[in-house]
N, C-alpha and C positions, 0 to 999 in steps of 0.2 A: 511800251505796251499800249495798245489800243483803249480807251475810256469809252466807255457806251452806257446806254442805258440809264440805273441810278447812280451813278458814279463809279470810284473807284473797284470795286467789289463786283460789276458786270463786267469789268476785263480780265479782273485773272479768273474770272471761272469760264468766261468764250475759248480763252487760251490755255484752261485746263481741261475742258472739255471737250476741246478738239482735238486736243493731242491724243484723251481716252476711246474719240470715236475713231481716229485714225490709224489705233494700235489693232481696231475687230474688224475697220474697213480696209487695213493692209491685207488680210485673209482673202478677202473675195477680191484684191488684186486694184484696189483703187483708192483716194484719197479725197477731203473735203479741203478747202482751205479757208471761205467764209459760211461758219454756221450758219447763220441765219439765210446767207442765201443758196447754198447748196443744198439746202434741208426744204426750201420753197416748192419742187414740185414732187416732194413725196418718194420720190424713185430712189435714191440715198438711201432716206430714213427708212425705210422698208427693207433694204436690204441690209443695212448694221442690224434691223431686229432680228430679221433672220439669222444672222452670222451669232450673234449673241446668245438664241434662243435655241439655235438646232433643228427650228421649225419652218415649215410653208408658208408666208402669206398667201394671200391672194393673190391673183393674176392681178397687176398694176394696169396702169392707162398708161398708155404712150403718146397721148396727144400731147400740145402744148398748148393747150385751152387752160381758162381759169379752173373750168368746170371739172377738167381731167385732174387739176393738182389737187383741187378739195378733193374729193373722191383717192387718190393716194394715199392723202394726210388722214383721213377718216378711216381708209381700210388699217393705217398701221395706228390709230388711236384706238379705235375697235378691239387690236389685238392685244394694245396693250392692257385696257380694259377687261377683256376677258380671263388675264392675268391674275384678276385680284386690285387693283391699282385704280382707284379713284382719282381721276383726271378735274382737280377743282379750276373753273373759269379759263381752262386754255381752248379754243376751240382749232378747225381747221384752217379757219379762215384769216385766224391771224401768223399763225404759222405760214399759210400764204403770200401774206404780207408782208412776210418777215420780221415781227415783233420782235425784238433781243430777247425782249424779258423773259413772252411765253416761250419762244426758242430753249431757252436754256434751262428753265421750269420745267419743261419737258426733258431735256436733256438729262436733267438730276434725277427724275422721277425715275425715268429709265433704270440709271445709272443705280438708286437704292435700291432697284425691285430685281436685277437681274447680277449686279455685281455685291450689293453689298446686303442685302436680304437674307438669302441663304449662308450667312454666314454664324455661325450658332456654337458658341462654347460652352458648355454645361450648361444649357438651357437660359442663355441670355437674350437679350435681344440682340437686334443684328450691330447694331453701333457699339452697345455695350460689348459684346461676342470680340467687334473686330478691337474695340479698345483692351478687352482683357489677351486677346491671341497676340498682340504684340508685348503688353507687358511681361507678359510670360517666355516669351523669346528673348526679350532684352533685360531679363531679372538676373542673369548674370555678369552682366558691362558694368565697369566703373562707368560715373557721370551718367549714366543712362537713369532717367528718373519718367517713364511716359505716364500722364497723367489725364494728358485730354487730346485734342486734335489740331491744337493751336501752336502755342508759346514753348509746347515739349518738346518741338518738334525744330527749333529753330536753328538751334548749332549743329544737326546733320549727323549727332550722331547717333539718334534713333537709326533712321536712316540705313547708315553705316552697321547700325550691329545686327537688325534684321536680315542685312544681303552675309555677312563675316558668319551669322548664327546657322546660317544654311548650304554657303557659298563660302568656307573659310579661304582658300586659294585666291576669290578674287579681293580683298582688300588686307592690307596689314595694319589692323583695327591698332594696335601698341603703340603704332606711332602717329595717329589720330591726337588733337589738340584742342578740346575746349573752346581754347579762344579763338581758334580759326574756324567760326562758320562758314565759310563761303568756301574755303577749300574742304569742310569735310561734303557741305552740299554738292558740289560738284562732281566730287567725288564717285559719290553713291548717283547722282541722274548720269554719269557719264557711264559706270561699269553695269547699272540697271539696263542702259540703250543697247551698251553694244553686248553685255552678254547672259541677260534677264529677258530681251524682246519687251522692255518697259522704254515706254518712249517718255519723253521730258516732257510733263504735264504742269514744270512750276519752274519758276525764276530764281535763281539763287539768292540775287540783289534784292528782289522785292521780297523772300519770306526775312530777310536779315534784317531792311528797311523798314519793315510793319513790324508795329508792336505787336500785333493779332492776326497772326497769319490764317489768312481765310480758311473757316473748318471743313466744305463742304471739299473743295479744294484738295486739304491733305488728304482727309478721307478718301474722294475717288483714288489720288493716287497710291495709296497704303493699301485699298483693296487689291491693286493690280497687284503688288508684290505679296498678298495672301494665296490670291487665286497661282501667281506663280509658284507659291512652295506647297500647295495642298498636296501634291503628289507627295514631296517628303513627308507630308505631316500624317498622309493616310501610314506610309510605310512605318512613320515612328509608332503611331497608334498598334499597328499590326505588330513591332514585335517589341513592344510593351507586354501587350495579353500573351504572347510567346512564352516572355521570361517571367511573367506572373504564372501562368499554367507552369511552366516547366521546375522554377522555386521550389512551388508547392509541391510538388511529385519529390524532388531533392529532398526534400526536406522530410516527407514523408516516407521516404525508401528510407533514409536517416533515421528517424524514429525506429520503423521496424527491425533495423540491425541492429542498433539499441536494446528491443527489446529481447530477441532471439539470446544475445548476448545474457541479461541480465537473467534470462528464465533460466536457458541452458545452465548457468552457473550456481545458480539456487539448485535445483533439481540436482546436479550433480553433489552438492554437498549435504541437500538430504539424503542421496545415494547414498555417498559415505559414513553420513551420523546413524541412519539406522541401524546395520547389523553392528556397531559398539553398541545401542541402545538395547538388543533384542542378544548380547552375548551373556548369558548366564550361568557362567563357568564359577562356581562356588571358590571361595575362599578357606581358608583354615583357621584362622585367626581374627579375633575381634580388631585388630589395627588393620591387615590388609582392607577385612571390609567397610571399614570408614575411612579409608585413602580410598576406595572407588566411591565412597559419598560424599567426600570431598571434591574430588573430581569432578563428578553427576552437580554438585555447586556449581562451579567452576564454569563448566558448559553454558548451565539456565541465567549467570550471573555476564561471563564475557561471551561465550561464543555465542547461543540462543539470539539474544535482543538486536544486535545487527540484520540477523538475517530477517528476523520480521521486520525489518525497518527496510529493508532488501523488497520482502514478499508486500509490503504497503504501496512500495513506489511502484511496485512493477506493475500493479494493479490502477494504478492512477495514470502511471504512460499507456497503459492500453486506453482505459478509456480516454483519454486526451487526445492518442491518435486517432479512435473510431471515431472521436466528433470533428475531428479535420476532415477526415477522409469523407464521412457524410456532409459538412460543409464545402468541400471541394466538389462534391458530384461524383466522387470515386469507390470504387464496390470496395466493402468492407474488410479491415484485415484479417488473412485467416495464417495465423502462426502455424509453422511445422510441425508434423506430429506427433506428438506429447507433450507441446508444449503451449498447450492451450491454459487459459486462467483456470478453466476447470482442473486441468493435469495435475497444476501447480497445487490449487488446494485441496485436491483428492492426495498427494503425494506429500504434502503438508499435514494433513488429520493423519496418517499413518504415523508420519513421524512422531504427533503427540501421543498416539494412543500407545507407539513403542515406549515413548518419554514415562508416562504414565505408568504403563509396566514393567519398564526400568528401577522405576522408584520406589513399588509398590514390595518389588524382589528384592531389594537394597533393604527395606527396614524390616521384612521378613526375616532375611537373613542375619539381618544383626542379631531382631530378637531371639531366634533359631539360636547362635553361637552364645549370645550371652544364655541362654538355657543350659547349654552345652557344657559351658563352663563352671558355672552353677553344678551342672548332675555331675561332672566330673569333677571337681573338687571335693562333693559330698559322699561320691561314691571311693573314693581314695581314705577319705577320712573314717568311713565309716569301717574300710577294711584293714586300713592299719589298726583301728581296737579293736577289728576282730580277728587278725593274726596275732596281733600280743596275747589276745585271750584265750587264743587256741593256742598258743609256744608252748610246749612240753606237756600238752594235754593226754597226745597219744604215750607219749612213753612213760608216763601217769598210770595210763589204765592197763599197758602192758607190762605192770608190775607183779611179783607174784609174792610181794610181804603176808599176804594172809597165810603160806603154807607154814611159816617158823613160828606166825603171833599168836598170841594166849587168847583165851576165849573172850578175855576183855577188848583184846586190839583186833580181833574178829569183828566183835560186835561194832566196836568203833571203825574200823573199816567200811561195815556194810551202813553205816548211819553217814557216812562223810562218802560214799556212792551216793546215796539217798540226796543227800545234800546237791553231789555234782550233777545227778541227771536233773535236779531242780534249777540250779545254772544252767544247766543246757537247756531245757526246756525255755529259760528263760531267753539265751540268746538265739534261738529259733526265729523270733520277729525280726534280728538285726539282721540274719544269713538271709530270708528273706527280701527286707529292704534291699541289700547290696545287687540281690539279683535283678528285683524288680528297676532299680537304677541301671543297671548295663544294659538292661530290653529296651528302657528307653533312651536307652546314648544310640543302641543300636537303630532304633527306628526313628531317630533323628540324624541319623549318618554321619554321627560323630567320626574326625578324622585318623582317630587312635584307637577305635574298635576293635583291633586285635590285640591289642595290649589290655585293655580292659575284657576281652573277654574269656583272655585264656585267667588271668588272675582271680574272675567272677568263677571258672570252670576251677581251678586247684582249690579255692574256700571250698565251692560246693565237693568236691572228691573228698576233701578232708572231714567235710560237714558229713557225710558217709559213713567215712571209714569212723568218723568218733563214735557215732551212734552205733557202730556193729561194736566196735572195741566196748562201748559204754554194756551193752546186752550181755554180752562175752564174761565179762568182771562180773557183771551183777549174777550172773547165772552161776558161778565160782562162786561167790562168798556165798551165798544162798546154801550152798550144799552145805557149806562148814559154819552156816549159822545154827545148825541143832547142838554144836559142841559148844558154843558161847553163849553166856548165860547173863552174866555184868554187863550192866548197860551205866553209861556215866548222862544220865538225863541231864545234866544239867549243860554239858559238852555237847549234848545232840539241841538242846531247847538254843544255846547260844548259836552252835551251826545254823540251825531253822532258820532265825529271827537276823542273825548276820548276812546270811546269804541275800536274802529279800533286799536287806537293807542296805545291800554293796551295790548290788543290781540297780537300785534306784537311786544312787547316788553316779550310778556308773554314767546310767542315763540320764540324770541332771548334769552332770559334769559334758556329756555331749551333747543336751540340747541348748546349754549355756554356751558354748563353744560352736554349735549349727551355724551356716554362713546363714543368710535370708535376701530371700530381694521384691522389693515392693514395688510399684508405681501412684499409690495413692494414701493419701492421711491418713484414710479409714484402714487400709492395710495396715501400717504400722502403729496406728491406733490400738489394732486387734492384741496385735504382739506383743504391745507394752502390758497389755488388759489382762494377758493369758503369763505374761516376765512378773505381776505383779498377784496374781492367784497361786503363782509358784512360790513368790515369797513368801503370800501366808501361811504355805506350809511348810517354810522351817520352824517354828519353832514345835511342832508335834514331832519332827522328823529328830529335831534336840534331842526331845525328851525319851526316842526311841534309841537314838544313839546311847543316851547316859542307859536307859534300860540295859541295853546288849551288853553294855561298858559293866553291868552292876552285874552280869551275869557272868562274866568271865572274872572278876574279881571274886566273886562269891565261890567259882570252880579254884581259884587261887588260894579264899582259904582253908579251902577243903584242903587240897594239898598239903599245903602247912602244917593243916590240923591235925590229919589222921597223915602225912611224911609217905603221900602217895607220891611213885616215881611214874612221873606221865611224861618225861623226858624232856618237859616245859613247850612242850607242844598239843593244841587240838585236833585228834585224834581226826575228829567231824569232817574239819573244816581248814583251810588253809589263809580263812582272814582273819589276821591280828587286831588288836583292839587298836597297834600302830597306825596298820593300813587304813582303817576305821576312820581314825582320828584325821592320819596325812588325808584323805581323800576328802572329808568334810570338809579340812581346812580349804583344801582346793574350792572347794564348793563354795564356801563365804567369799575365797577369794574373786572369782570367775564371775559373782552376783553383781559386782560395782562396774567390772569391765562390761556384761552387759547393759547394766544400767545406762554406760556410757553411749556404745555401739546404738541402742534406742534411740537416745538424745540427741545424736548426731544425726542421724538417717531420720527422724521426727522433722530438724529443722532443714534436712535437705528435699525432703518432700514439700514442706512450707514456702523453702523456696522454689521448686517446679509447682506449687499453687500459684504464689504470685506473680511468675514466667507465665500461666494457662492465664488468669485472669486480665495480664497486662495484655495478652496478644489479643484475646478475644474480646476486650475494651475497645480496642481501635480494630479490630477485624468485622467488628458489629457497627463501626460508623462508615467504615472506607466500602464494607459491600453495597450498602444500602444507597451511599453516597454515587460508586459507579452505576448503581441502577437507574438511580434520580437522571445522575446526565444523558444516561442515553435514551432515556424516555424525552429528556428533552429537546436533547437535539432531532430525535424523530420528530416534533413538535413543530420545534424551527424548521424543519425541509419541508414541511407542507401545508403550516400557515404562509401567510398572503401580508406580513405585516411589513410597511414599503418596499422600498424597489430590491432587486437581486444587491445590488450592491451594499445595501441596509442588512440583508441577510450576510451578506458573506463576511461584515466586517464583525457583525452577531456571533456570527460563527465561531472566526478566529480570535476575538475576543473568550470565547468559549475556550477554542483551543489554549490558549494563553493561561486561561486559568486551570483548565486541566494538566497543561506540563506542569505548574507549579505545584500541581498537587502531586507530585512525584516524587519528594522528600521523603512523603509520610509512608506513599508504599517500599521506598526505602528502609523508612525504620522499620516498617513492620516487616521486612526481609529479614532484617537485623533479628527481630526478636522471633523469627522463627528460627534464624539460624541457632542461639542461644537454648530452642525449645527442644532444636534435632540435638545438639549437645550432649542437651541434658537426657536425651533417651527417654523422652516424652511422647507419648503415640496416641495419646487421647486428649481433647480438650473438652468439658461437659458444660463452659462456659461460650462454648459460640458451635453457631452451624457451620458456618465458614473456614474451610480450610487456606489454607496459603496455595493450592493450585488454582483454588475457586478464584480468590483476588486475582491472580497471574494471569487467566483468561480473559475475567475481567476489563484488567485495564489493556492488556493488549486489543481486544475484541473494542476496548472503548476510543480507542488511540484511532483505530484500522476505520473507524465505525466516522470520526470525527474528520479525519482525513478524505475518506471515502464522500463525505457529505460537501463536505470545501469544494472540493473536485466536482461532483455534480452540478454546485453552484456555477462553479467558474465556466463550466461548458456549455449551461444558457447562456452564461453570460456572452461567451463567448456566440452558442448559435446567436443571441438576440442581437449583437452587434455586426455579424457577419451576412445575415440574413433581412437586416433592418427593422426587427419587430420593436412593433413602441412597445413602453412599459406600461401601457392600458391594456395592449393585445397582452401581455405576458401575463398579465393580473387575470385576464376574463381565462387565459389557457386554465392556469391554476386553479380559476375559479372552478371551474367548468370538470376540470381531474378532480379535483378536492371532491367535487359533491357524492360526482359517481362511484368514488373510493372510498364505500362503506362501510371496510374493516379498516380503514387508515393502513393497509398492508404498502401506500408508496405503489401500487403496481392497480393495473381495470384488466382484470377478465373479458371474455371476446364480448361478454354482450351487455359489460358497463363499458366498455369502449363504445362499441353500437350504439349505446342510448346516448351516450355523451357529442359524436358525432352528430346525430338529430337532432338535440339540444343546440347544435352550432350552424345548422342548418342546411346538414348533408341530407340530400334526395335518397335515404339509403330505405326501400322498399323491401318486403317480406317475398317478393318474385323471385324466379330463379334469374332477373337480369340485377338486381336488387342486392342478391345474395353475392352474385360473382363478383359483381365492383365491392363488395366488403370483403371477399376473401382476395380482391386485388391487394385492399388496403391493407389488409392483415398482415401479407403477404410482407409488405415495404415494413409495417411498423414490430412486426415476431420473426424476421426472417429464420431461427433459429428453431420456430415452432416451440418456441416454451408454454405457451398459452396462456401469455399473459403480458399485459404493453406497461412498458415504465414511460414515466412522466420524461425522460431525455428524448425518448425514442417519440413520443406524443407532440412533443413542440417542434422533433424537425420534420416530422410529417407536416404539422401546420402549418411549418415556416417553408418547406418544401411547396407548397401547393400555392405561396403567395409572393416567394420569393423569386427574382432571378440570378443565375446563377450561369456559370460558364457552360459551356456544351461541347462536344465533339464538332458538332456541325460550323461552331463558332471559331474554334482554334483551328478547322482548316482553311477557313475561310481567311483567317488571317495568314496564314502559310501562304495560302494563293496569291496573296497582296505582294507578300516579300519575293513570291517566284514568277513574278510577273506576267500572273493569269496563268500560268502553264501548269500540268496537271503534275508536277515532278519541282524537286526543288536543286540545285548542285550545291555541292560542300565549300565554294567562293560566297555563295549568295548567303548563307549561312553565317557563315564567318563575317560577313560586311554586314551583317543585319543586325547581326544575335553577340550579347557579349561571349567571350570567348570560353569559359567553363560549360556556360549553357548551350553554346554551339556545338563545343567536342560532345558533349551529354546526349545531342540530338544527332550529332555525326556516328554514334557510337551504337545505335538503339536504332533508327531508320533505315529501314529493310529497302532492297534495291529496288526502283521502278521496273516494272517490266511492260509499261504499256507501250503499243506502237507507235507513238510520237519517244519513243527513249531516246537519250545519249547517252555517251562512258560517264559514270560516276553519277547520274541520276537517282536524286533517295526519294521513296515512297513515303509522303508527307500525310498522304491518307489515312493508312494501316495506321501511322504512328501516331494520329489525332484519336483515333478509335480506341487504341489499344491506352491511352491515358484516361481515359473515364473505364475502363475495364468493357470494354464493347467487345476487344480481340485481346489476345498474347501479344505482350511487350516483347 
């Protein structure tokens, strides 16, 4: 190789620089062979700029005067000049002269300002640019390490993977060898020349022989082979953004089926739960109806909590798709219909308010049948003593002894009438009660009301027929009371005083024997109060017993005395002093069994006390506690305290502690369940019921989740949309102030002030107004009349952000269909990977412009119809 100039380092760049002017001066059909003197009268070098530039010089000089070449060299330094390119100490005249140095000075100049200037990788410089454009091609080759533009460059197999990375067909990189530099260099200048149109700009021998193979040197030639693959690299560029746009639509038509799915199947099994919720076909029995509140458990305990866990998420994938879809540039999702978020929780309150009145008819009914059962036990008991006490009453009265008996057993007849219509008078209260009991079995819709009320209907026919029978006798002896004259007073005084006295023990023995049913202390409080005034008066009731006792003894010694035949029977009255006695006994006996019955139902009220007092202990910390959190967490979503991600971990930190608190409303399920048990319907130690909790912490769960999700969707616009975390502070700032009820939401014209505050032109004109009901328009599209803070930041992230466009994905279409207005289902397929090709093969409407061919797709319609402009 030729040595010129400063030495070594001015021959290989004459002979890398010639080779690069010879690959733009092959175009216009001609060749240099010494730089420096083919370059001497300007005619050359004027036309490489042109070839290079695309442009017109000047009309040249065609003389061969000194004065014509300077004037050449001058017109193409001029133009290079005009470039941009600061031409330091070269002038024309030594170009003239043929200087190597400035020759080739100029050469490079060229060479950075038209070949390797425009060359710009994520906004690098151009050296840096072309040094990152090859690392990045050759980041997948073993041994390929490019670092700079020297020493990386020396075993050939940079070289080698750049031409394999583009051109795999022409080299078989696998069997390439490290230690053979010279055959991999050769390699790649030999398959560059004959099938890149890269001419050999460098020596094999001399980059293997130099320790530092000259950088200016690689660089021109590593330009060439950029400039030769741009084409690929626009094409890869263009269907990158293809299968980035097309992903995101994937994935978001995926969301949507998702959601259709998840709603549709909610909605369907609140279909289902309702009319069981809303069926209130009564029961007959106290077990049926606590096997259906058992049940109604069962529901609220397994089936219920899934599905709010169901209606949580479904609510979270909506919003998560609308902020893709607004992130994407694509019109907003609008679900089938009835299955909008509203549907779901308009068709969700239905369910609870059936829930609600399910539950409310469930303990109704219990207390209803336990009534029921109550009145109908009391009304049985009550008319078995009053059948006993009416058995042989009628054929009693339908006796006709007074026609044979003597004027004594006359009188004592109408004295022992006397006696029974004073028993009957007396049992008048109890035929009464039994009646008043079957009116209210009846208006209670007791399920055996015709058995109770034919049995109410024969006492009263009987209750009748004894009072006419009773009128009937009395009205008889009466006649044949003027022929009896002996009266045995002290038989009619023991009748009087017995009867009373059976009567009230009749009735002490059945209200000793009464069933009762309470629900509070002070209830059974009463009873023991009023069991214990009863007791006071036995012992006068004693003293009246031993009285009656001392007057049928006293008619006993009459008998004896004066050997009266009274046939050892009371004429009066038909109670013994036996009956007397048996019945009292009864009566002492029956006093201890209630004492006990008290005792026991005292401490089982005691315990439904400390059952009401334990629930409403922790049902007065767990309400107040759910309230705390969620005031808090409203707290955290619209203070400003660090970044989103400082709030989100705030949050779930929150969350965290809130599952944990789930134990305790656990137990306190428990200790309701215990409370329904026990047939407990009132607590007067809490406000709070066990539905109030249930809302509660659902509402708090929904409320907690709902807020995560808000976070994560700045988080998500602020990283998609590139807002820093100062702009995201001043958004917050800026919402927080104007949102004066802390309601989380600005009204149109705290929205409006907040905009001016940021320094929107937004005037009270009617051109003023329009550009605010534009923005209204983008940030309420639903017209609810009023902007949340999500909808607030992508409007601001909108207005600053860039984002893909319709105009932009077809433009990249155009790239892959090479400039033509239509794209075929080969180019597709060879451009786009293969999911996303059939996607776009499947969806792109046919061309039908006048440049068509067979199988031509409309690339147009389908860039538009992907931001919602047209129907996909």
């Amino acid at each position: 190789m030729e040595k010129v100039g400063d030495g070594e380092k001015w021959g290989n760049w004459k002979e890398t620089f010639t080779a690069w002017c010879n690959s733009h001066l092959r175009k216009a059909g001609t060749q240099i062979e010494n730089i420096e003197e083919d370059f001497r009268d300007g005619l050359k070098l004027m036309l490489l700029l042109e070839v290079i530039s695309g442009e017109r010089l000047a009309k040249p000089e065609r003389g061969k005067m000194r004065v014509h070449k300077i004037s050449n060299v001058n017109k193409a330094l001029d133009f290079i000049a005009s470039k941009g390119v600061k031409l330091v100490s070269i002038g024309a005249e030594e170009i003239v002269d043929g200087n190597v140095k400035m020759t080739l000075g100029m050469i490079w100049t060229i060479i950075l300002r038209f070949a390797i200037q425009d060359i710009s990788v994520e906004e690098t410089s151009a050296k840096e640019g072309l040094l990152l454009w090859c690392q990045r091609k050759t980041a997948p080759y073993k041994n390929v390490n490019i670092q700079n533009f020297h020493i990386s460059w020396k075993d050939g197999l940079g070289f080698c993977a750049l031409i394999h990375r583009h051109r795999p067909e022409l080299i078989d990189y696998g069997k390439l060898r490290k230690d053979d530099p010279l055959t991999n260099l050769n390699t790649a200048f030999d398959v560059a020349e004959k099938y890149l149109d890269i001419p050999k700009m460098l020596d094999a021998e001399d980059i293997v022989g130099t320790a530092r193979p000259d950088e200016k040197a690689i660089m021109t030639y590593v330009s060439s082979f950029y400039h030769a693959f741009s084409g690929a690299q626009k094409a890869e560029t263009a269907a990158n953004r293809i299968c980035k746009v097309l992903a995101v639509n994937q994935e978001n038509e995926q969301l949507m089926e998702d959601y259709e799915k998840l709603a549709s199947d909610l909605l369907e099994w609140i279909r289902r739960t309702i009319p069981w919720l809303e069926n209130r076909a009564p029961e007959n029995t106290m077990h049926a109806m606590q096997q259906k509140l058992e049940d109604f458990r069962d529901y609220r305990r397994l089936h219920k909590p899934p599905k709010v866990q169901e209606k949580c998420q479904l609510e979270i994938n909506f919003n998560t798709l609308q902020t893709k879809l607004r992130l994407s540039n694509r019109p907003a999702f609008m679900p089938s219909e009835g299955r909008m978020v509203s549907d779901i929780n308009n068709a969700w309150g239905c369910l609870e308010q059936a829930e609600k009145g399910y539950e409310e008819w469930l303990l109704n009914e219990i207390r209803r049948l336990e009534r029921l059962d109550h009145l109908a036990e009391k009304f049985r008991q009550k008319a078995s003593i009053h059948e006993a006490w009416t058995d042989g009453k009628e054929a009693m009265l339908r006796q006709k002894d007074y026609e044979t008996a003597t004027l004594s057993e006359i009188k004592a007849l109408l004295k022992k009438h006397e006696a029974f219509e004073s028993d009957l008078a007396a049992h008048q209260d109890r035929v009464e009660q039994i009646a008043a009991i079957a009116q209210e079995l009846n208006e209670l819709d007791y399920y055996d009301s015709p058995s109770v009320n034919a049995r109410c209907q024969k006492i009263c026919d009987q209750w009748d027929n004894l009072g006419a029978l009773t009128q009937k006798r009395r009205e008889a002896l009466e006649r044949t009371e003027k022929l009896l004259e002996t009266i045995d007073q002290l038989y009619l005084e023991y009748a009087k005083r017995a009867a009373p006295f059976n009567n009230w023990m009749e009735g002490a023995m059945e209200d000793l024997q009464d069933t009762f049913i309470v629900h509070t202390i002070e209830e059974i409080q009463g009873l023991t109060t009023a069991h214990e005034q009863f007791k006071a008066t036995l012992p006068d009731a004693d003293k009246e017993r031993l009285a009656i006792l001392g007057i049928h003894n006293e008619v006993s010694k009459i008998v004896q005395t004066y050997h009266v035949n009274m046939a050892g029977t009371n004429p009066y009255t038909t109670i013994t002093p036996q009956e007397i006695n048996g019945k009292w006994e009864h009566v002492r006996q029956l006093v201890p069994r209630r004492d006990q019955a008290l005792t026991e139902e005292h401490a089982r009220q005691q315990h439904n006390e400390r059952l009401r007092k334990q629930f409403g202990a922790q049902a007065n910390v767990i309400g107040p506690w759910i309230q705390t959190k969620m005031e808090e967490i409203g707290r955290i979503s619209i203070e400003m305290h660090g970044t989103l991600e400082d709030q989100l971990n705030h949050l779930r930190q929150y969350e965290k502690s809130i599952v944990n608190y789930k134990p305790k409303i656990d137990q306190l399920e428990g200790d309701h369940q215990l409370i329904q048990e026990a047939l407990i319907f009132d607590n007067k130690h809490t406000n709070y019921t066990m539905e109030h909790i249930r809302v509660g912490w659902e509402q708090l769960l929904t409320t907690i989740a709902r807020t995560i999700n808000e976070v994560e969707n700045q988080i998500l616009t602020r990283d998609a949309k590139g807002i820093s975390q100062e702009q995201m502070n001043e958004f917050r700032a800026s919402f927080n102030h104007f949102d004066r009820d802390h309601s989380g939401t600005l009204g149109p014209e705290e929205f409006k002030a907040c905009l001016i505050s940021l320094g929107y032109d937004i005037g009270n004109d009617p051109q003023g107004e329009a550009e605010f009901a534009r923005i209204m328009s983008i940030v309420d599209p639903n017209r609810l009349g009023v902007v949340t803070f999500q909808a607030f930041i992508d409007f601001m992230s909108r207005e600053t952000a860039d984002t893909d466009t319709a105009d932009q994905v077809m433009a990249s279409f155009k790239i892959l269909a090479g400039d033509k207005n239509y794209i075929t289902v080969d180019e597709l397929r060879r451009e786009l990977p293969p999911d996303q090709a059939e996607y776009c093969i499947a969806r792109m409407a046919p061309y039908t412009g006048p440049d068509a061919v067979p199988g031509a797709l409309d690339y147009m319609s389908f860039s538009t119809a992907l931001y919602g402009e047209s129907d996909l």
